[in-house]
C-alpha positions in Angstrom: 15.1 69.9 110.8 18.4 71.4 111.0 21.2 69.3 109.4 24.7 69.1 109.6 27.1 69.3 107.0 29.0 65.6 108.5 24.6 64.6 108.5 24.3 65.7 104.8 27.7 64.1 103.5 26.5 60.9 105.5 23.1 60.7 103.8 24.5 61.0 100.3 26.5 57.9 101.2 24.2 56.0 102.3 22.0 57.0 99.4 19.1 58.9 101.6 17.1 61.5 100.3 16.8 64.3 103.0 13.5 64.8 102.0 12.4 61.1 103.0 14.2 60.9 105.9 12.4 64.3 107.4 9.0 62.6 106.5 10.1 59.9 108.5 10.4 61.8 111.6 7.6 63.1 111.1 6.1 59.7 111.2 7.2 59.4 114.4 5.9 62.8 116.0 2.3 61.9 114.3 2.9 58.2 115.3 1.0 55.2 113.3 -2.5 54.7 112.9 -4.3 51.6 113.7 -5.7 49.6 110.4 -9.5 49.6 111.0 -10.9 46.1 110.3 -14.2 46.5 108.5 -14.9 42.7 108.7 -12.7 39.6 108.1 -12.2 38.2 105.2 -14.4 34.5 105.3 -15.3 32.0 102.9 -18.2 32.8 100.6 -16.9 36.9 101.8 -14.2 37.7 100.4 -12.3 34.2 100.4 -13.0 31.8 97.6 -13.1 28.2 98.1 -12.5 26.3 94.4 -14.7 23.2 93.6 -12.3 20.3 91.9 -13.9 21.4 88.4 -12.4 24.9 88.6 -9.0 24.0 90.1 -9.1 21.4 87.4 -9.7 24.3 84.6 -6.8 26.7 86.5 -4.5 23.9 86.1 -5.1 23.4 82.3 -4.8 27.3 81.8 -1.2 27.3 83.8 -0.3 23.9 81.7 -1.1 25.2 78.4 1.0 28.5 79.2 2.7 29.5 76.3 2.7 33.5 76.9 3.8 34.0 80.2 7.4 34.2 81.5 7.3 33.0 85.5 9.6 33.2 88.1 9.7 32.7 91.9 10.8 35.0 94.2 11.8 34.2 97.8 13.1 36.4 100.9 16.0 35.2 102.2 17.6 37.3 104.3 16.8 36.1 107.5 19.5 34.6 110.4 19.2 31.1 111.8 20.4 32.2 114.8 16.6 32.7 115.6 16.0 29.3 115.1 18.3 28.6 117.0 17.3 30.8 120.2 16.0 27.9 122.6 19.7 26.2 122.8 21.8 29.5 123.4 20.4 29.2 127.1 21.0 25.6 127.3 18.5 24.9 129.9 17.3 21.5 130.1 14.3 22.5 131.6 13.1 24.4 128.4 10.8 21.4 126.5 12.2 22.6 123.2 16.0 22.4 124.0 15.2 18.5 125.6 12.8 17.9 122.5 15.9 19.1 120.4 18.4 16.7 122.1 16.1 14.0 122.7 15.4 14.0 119.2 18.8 15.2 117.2 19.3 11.8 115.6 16.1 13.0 113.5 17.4 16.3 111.7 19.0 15.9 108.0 22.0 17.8 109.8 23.1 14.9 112.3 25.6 13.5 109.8 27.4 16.4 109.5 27.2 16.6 113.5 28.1 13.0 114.0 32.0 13.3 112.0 32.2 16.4 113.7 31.9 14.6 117.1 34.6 12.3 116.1 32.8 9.8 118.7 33.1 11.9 122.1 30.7 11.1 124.5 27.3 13.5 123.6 26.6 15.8 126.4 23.8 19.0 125.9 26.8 21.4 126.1 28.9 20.3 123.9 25.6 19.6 121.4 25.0 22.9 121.2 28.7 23.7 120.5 29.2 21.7 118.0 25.8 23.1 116.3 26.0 27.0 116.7 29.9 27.5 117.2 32.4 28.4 114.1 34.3 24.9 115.2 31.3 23.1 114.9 28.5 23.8 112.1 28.5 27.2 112.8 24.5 27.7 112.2 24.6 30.6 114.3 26.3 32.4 111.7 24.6 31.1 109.0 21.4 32.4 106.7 18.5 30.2 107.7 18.1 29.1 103.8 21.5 27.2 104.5 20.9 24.9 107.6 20.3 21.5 106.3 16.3 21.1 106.2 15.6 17.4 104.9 17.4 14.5 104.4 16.6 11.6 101.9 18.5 8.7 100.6 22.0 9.6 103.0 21.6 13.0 101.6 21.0 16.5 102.9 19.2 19.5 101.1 19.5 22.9 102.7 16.2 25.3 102.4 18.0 27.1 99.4 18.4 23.8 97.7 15.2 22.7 98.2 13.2 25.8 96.5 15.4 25.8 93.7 14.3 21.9 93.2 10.1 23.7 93.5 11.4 26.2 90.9 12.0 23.7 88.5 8.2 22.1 89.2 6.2 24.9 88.7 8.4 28.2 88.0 9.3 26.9 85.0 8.7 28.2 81.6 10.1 27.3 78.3 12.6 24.7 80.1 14.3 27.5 82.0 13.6 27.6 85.9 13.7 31.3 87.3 14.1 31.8 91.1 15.3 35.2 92.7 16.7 34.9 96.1 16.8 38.3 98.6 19.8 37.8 100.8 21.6 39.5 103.7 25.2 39.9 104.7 25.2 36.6 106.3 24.7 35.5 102.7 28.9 34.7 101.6 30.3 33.9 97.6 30.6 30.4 98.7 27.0 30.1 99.2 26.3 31.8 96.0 28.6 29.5 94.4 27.6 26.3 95.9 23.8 26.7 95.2 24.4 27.9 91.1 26.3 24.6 91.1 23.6 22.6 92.9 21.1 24.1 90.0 23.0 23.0 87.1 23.1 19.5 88.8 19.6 18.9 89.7 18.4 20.4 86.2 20.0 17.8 84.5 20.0 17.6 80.5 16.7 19.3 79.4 16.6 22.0 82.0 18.0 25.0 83.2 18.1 26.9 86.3 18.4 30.6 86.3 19.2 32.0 89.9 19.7 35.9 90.7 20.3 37.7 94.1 19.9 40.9 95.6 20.2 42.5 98.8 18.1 44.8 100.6 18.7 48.5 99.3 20.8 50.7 101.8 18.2 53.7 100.5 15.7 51.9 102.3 17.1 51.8 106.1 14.9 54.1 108.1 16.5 56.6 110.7 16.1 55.9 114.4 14.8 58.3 117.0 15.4 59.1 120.9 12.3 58.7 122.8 11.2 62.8 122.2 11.7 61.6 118.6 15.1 63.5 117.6 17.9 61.3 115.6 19.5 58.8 117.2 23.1 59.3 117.5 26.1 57.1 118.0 29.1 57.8 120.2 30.9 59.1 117.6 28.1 61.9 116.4 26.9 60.0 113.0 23.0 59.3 113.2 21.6 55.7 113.1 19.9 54.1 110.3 17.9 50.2 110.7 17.0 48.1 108.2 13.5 49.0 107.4 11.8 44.7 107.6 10.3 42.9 104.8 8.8 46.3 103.1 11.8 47.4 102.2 11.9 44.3 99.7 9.3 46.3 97.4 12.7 47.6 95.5 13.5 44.0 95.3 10.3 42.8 93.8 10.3 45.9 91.4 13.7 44.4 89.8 11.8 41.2 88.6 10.7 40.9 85.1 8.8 37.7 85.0 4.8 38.3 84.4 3.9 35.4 86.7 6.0 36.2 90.6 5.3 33.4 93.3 6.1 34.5 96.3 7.2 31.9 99.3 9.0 32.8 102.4 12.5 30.7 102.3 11.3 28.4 105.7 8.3 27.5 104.1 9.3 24.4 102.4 9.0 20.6 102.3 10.7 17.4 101.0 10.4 16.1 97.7 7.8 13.1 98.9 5.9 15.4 100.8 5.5 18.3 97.8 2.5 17.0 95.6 -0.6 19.5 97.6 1.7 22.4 97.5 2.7 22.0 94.3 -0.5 21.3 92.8 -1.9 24.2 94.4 0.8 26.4 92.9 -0.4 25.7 89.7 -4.0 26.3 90.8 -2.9 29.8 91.8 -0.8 30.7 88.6 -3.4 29.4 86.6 -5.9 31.8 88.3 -3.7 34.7 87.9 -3.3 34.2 84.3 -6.8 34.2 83.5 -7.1 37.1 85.3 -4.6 38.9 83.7 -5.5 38.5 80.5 -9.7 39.0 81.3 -7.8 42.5 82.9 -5.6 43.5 79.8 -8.8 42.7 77.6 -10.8 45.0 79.9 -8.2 48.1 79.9 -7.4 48.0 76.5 -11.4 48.3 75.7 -11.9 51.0 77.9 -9.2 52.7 76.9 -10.6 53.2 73.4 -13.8 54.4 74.6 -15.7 51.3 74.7 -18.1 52.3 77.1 -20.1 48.9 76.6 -17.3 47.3 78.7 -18.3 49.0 81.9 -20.6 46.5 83.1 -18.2 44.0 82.5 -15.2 46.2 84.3 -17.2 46.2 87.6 -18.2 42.7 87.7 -14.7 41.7 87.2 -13.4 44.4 90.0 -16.3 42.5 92.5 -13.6 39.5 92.4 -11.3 42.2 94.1 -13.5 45.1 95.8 -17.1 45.0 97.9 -19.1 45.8 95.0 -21.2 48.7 97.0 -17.6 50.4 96.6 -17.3 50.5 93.0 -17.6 53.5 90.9 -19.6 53.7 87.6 -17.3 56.6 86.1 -15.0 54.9 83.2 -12.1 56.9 83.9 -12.2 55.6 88.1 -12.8 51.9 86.7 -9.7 52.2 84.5 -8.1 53.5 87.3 -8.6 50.7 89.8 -8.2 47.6 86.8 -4.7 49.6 86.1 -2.8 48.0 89.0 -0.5 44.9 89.8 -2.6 41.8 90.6 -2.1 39.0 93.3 -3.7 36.0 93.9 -3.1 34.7 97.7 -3.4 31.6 98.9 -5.1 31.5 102.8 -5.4 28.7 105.0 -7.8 27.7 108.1 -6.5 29.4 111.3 -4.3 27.1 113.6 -3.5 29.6 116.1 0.1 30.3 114.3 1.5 33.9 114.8 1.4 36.1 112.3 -1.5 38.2 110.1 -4.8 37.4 108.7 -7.3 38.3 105.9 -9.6 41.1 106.5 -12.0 43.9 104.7 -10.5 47.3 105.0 -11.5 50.4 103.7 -8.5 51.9 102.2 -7.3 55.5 102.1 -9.2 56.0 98.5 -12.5 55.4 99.9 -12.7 51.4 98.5 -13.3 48.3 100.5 -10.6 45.9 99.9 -9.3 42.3 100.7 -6.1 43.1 102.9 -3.5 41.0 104.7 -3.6 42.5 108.5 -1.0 42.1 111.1 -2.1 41.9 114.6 0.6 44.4 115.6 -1.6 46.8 112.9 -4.9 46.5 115.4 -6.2 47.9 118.3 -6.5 45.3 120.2 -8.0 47.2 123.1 -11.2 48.3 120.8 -13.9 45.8 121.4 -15.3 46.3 118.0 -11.7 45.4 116.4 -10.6 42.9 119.0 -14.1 40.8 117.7 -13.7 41.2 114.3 -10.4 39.3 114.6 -11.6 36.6 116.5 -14.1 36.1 114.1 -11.3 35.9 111.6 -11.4 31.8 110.0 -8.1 32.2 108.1 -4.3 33.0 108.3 -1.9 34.2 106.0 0.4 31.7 105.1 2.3 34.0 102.6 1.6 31.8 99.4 1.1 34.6 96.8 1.3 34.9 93.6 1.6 37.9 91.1 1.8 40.2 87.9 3.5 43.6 88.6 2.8 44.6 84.6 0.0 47.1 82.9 -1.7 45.5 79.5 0.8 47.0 77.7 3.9 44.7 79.7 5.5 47.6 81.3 6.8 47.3 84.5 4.5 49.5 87.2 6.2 51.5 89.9 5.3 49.2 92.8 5.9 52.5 95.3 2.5 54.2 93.7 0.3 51.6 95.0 1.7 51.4 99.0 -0.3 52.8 102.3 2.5 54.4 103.5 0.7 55.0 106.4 0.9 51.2 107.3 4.3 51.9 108.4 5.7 49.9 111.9 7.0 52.0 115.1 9.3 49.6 117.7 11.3 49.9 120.1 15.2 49.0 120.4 17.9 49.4 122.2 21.0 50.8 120.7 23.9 51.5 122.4 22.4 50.4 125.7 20.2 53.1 125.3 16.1 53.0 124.2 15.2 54.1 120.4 11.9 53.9 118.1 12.5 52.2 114.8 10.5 52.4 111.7 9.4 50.2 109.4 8.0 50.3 106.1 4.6 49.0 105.6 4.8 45.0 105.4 5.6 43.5 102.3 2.3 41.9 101.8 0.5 44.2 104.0 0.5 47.9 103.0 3.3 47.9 100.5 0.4 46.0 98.1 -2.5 47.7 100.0 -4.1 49.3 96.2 -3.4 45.8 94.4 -5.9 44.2 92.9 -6.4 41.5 95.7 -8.1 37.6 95.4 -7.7 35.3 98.5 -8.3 31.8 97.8 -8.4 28.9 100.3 -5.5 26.2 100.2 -5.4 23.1 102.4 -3.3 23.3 105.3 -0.6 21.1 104.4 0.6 23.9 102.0 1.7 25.9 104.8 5.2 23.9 106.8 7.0 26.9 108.7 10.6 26.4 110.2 10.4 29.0 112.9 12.3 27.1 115.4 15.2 24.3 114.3 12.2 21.9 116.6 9.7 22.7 113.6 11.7 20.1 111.7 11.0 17.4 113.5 7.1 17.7 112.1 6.0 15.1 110.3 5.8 17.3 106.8 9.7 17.4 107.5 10.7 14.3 108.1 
């Protein structure tokens, strides 16, 4: 690839490494490989379903922490503008824009609507005015973790508000609530400041509330392509970077120090009344993951001094994570796969929502794993793969939690244990004109494809999305 000099000053700006940015067009001349489903992941094969006796037990361990510093860490980038999308067409034919209208009485915004409207006469178009434009309640410009989600008792909590008030439940340790936020540009200082004065209120006396941020790296954009897959370039000659999705948010996760991460998308949260399950099962989780970190460190740090007695133990404890018929016997290959960042994830019964699903997958080190599959990663037209998924029982719900730290506490570089051929090709149009984008591999798809991997069934009122501003009318909302 031949660069110019204007190419080369603008990738030192924007912090790209030549180097990376060649390999990703050549990622787009090779093009991305299907993931080849094995089997899904079912209950009994690769899911496990707790009796009340062992959640009871995790939930002692996670109660009687006293080693483990915990934190929660939530992406929070997103626009509201997408939940927005049925009402930018105002057509009162659509069932969701007369469900929303019908029904606006019913959102924890309405208030806020209702002085707005000063008492003019309602009408659908000026509804969605007053909602979406900068003279109204501007949601359209807004992060979706600051639309008003729930109301109770005359007031309103935002989706921000309401994870920092989960924080203080169950990612709490030592008094001292830790929550790290991922936000984009939409994301202003008043925000900030609003939210860090909402935490010292609800903490009250005995508590505090420790809140960080961070943005998606600018390193981490990916270049975009013409259709013959050369750079993309704008009117003015400069070449076209895109934010590289929710992969890119491994840098992110690699700034946390906590040894206990859960991880929750910010939409994916319910009223104080309506918490109890999710909360519980929280604590189920955490308490898992610390019994399996320290049955790990025990396990590396015996190995490690030679203690070849330990090996039996080793591969029974990797069968939680890998088909045993794919473990190794060597002690240097079992150190090797125990010395890797650990997640537990919770799963729950397939309703037919979009998004990925459990599966077995043999990854690129010859091991059969537990993995969290997209359908965008599949061949759909391969019989053999289009079964296996509907065979799948489970969806991902993205209710993980994690340790990122060796026996030893140090931090591991998260980049050494990605599939970087999990990566996303699309298509855009920039400019008026058609380009392929690239995205990293998925957050909790390939950027954690060589973690150490359990998948645990959680009841279905765990999981209460907000993809669309109509999802808060649900009953687990209201």
């Amino acid at each position: 690839m031949i660069w110019t000099e204007d190419d080369l000053r603008q990738l030192q700006q924007l912090s790209q490494r030549k180097e990376l940015v060649e390999q990703q067009i050549a990622r787009f001349e090779r093009g991305v490989e299907s993931v080849v489903l094995v089997s899904p992941c079912t209950p009994g094969n690769g899911i496990e379903v707790m009796n009340p006796g062992v959640e009871k037990s995790f939930l002692e361990t996670f109660h009687s922490n006293e080693k483990w510093t915990v934190s929660k860490f939530v992406p929070a980038s997103g626009a509201a503008s997408r939940m927005f999308k049925h009402l930018f067409e105002q057509d009162e034919s659509n069932a969701l824009f007369a469900e929303f209208v019908a029904n606006i009485s019913s959102f924890a915004f309405y208030p806020q609507l209702e002085k707005l409207l000063e008492g003019e006469a309602l009408s659908p178009d000026l509804l969605v005015s007053k909602v979406l434009s900068e003279s109204g309640l501007n949601f359209a410009r807004l992060p979706k973790g600051a639309i008003p989600f729930h109301r109770t008792n005359e007031q309103s909590f935002t989706a921000f508000e309401e994870h920092v008030k989960e924080a203080l439940t169950y990612a709490n340790f030592n008094h001292k609530a830790s929550i790290h936020y991922t936000v984009g540009g939409l994301f202003s200082n008043e925000l900030r400041e609003q939210l860090l004065e909402f935490s010292k209120r609800i903490a009250g006396v005995n508590e505090h509330v420790e809140i960080s941020f961070s943005t998606q790296f600018p390193s981490t954009d990916t270049i975009a392509v013409t259709h013959d897959n050369k750079p993309f370039r704008s009117t003015d000659g400069a070449l076209l970077f895109r934010p590289g999705g929710h992969g890119s948010l491994l840098q992110n996760l690699q700034l946390v120090e906590e040894d206990v991460i859960f991880i929750k998308n910010i939409d994916n949260v319910v009223p104080d009344g309506k918490r109890s399950v999710s909360d519980n099962y929280k604590k189920v989780l955490g308490g898992y993951l610390m019994q399996l970190i320290s049955e790990r460190n025990e396990l590396l740090s015996q190995l490690k001094a030679d203690d070849t007695s330990q090996a039996l133990a080793a591969r029974k404890f990797l069968a939680r994570f890998i088909k045993e018929t794919t473990i190794p016997d060597a002690i240097p290959e079992l150190i090797t796969l125990l010395n890797a960042p650990i997640r537990v994830a919770g799963m729950v019964r397939n309703q037919g929502e979009p998004g990925g699903g459990p599966f077995w997958v043999e990854t690129r080190d010859g091991i059969l794993r537990p993995q969290i599959v997209e359908k965008a990663q599949i061949d759909l037209s391969d019989d053999t793969q289009r079964d296996q998924v509907e065979k799948s029982t489970h969806f991902n719900p993205v209710d993980i939690v994690c340790h990122t730290k060796d026996e030893a506490g140090k931090k591991y570089d998260l980049s050494n244990f990605v599939d970087a051929e999990q990566a996303f090709i699309t298509e855009k149009t920039v400019q008026g004109k058609p380009v392929k984008a690239l995205e990293h591999p998925g957050l909790w798809n390939g950027a954690m494809a060589q973690w150490l991997t359990v998948f645990v069934e959680v009841p279905l009122a765990t999981f209460a999305p907000v993809k669309t501003v109509n999802d808060l009318l649900r009953d687990m909302h209201q």
